[in-house]
C-alpha positions as CSV (number, residue, x, y, z in Angstrom):
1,X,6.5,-1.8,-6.5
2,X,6.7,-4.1,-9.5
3,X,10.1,-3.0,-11.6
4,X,10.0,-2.1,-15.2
5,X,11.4,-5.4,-16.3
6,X,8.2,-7.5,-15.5
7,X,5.8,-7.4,-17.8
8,X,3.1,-5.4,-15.1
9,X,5.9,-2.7,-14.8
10,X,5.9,-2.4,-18.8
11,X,2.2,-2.0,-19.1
12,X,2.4,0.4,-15.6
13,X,5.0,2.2,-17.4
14,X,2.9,2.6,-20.4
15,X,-0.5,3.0,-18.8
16,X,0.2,5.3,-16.1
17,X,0.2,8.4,-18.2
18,X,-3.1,7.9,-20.0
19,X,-4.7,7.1,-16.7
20,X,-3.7,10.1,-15.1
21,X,-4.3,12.3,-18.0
22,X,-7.9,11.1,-18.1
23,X,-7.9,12.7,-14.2
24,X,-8.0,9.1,-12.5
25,X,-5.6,6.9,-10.5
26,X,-3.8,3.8,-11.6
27,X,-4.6,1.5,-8.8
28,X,-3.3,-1.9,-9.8
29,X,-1.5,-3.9,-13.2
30,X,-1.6,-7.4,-13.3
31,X,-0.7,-9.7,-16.5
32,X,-0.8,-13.2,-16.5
33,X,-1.2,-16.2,-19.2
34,X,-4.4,-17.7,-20.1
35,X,-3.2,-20.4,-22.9
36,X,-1.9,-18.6,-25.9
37,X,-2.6,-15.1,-24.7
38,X,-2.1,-13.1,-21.8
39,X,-4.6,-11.3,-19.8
40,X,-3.8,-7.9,-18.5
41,X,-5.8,-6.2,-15.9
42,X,-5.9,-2.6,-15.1
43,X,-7.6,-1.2,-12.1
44,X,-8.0,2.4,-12.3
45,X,-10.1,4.8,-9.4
46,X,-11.1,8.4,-9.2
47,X,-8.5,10.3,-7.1
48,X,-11.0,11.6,-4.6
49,X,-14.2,12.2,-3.2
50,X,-17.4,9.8,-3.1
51,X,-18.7,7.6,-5.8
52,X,-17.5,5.3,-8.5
53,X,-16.4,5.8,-11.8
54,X,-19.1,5.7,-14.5
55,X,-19.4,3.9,-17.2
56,X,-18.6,6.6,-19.6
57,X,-15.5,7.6,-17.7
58,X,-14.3,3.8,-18.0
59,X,-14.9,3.4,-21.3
60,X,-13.2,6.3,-22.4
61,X,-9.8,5.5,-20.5
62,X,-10.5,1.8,-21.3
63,X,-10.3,3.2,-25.2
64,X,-7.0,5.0,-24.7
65,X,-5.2,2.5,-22.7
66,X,-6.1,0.2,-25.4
67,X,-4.3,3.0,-27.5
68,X,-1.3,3.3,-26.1
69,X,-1.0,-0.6,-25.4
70,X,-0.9,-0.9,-29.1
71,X,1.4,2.1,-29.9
72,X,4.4,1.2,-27.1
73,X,3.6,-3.1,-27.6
74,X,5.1,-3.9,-24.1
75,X,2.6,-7.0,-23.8
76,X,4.5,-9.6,-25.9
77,X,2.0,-11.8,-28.2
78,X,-2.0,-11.7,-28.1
79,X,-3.7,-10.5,-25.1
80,X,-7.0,-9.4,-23.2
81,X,-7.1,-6.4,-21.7
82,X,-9.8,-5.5,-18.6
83,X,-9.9,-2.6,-17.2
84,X,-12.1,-1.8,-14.1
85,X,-12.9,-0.1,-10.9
86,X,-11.5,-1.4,-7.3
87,X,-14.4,-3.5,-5.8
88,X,-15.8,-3.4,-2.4
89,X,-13.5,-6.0,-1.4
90,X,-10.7,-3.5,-1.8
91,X,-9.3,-3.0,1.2
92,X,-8.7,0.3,2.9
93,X,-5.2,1.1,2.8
94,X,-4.6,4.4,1.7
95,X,-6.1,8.0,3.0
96,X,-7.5,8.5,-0.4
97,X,-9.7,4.5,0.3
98,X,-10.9,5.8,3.4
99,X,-12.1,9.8,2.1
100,X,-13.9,7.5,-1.1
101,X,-15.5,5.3,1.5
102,X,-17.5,8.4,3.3
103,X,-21.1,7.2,3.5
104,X,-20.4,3.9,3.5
105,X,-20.9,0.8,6.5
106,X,-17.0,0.4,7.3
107,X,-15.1,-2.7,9.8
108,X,-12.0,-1.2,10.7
109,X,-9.5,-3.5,12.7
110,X,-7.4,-1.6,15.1
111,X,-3.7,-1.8,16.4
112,X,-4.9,-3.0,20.0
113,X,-6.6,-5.9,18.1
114,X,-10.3,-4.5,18.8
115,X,-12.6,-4.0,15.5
116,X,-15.5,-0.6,15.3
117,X,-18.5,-0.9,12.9
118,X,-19.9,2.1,11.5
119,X,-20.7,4.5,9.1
120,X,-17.7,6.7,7.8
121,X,-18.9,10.0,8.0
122,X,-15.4,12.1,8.2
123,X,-11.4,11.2,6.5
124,X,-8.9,12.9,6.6
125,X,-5.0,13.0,7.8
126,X,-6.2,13.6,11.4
127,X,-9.3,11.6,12.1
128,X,-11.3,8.6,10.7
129,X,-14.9,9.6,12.0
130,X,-18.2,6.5,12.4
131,X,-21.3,6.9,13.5
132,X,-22.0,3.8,15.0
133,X,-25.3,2.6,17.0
134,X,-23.1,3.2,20.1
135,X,-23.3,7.0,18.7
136,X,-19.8,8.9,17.0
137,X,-15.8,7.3,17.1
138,X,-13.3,9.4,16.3
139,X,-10.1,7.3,15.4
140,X,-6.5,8.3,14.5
141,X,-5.8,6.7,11.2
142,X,-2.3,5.1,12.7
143,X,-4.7,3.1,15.3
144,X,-6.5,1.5,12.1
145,X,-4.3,-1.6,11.0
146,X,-6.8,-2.3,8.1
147,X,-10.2,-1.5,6.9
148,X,-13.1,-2.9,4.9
149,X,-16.2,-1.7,3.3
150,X,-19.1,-4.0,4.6
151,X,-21.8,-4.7,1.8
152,X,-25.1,-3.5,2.1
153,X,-28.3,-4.4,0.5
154,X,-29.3,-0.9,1.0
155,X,-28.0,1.9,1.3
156,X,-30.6,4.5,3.2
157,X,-31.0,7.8,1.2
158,X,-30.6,11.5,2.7
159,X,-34.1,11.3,3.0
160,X,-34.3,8.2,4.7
161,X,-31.9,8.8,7.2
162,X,-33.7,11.9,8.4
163,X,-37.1,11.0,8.3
């Protein structure tokens, strides 16, 4: 975990709050320089379930991390601050990752070196559930050693799937 003393840990310190008071997670903090200024980069998620975080949603905790950056100062000299949502090239570390990847086309790399392909349909504490074209897996999540979210053109609709 970064310390306090780095300048991340000061903006995490500050942040953290506002980001869980607007009901979300505080994924990641990252400054670095850019010339004269600094740029700091927030990464905030929903806690749970499926989906992203709107637009709305990110503006509004954009606007008060923006707030409190100001108030508490912890970012010497002029900066840029981004704030945004974990991409699909997130990996999949963390039970929370894998219940906010239901629906979607998953590679998981396993602890006996094998990989599965598939669509999470199931995540919790107990089981990591695909349907693959080989039909359903049922994995332990201590058998997955990582996981990824495969990009899809398309994603088929409720409809879709069943017609």
């Amino acid at each position: 975990m970064v310390g306090a003393s780095s300048p991340a840990g000061a903006v995490r310190e500050v942040v953290e709050p506002v980001v869980t008071a607007a009901g979300l997670v505080l994924e990641d903090v990252h400054v670095s320089a850019a010339g004269r200024r600094s740029v700091v980069r927030v990464v905030v998620d929903l806690a749970d379930g499926v989906g992203g975080i709107d637009a709305d949603t990110l503006g509004d905790v954009s606007r008060d991390i923006s707030v409190a950056l100001d108030a508490k100062d912890p970012v010497k000299g002029a900066y840029t601050l981004e704030v945004s949502s974990p991409g699909t090239d997130r990996p999949l570390t963390e039970p929370r990752h894998f219940r906010r990847a239901r629906t979607r086309l998953v590679r998981l790399t396993l602890r006996d070196g094998g990989t599965v392909q598939g669509r999470l349909t199931a995540a919790d504490d107990d089981a990591l559930v695909l349907e693959t074209g080989d039909g359903e897996v049922r994995l332990a999540p201590a058998d997955v050693v990582r996981g990824t979210v495969e990009v899809e053109l398309s994603h088929p609709t409720d409809e879709e799937e069943g017609a």
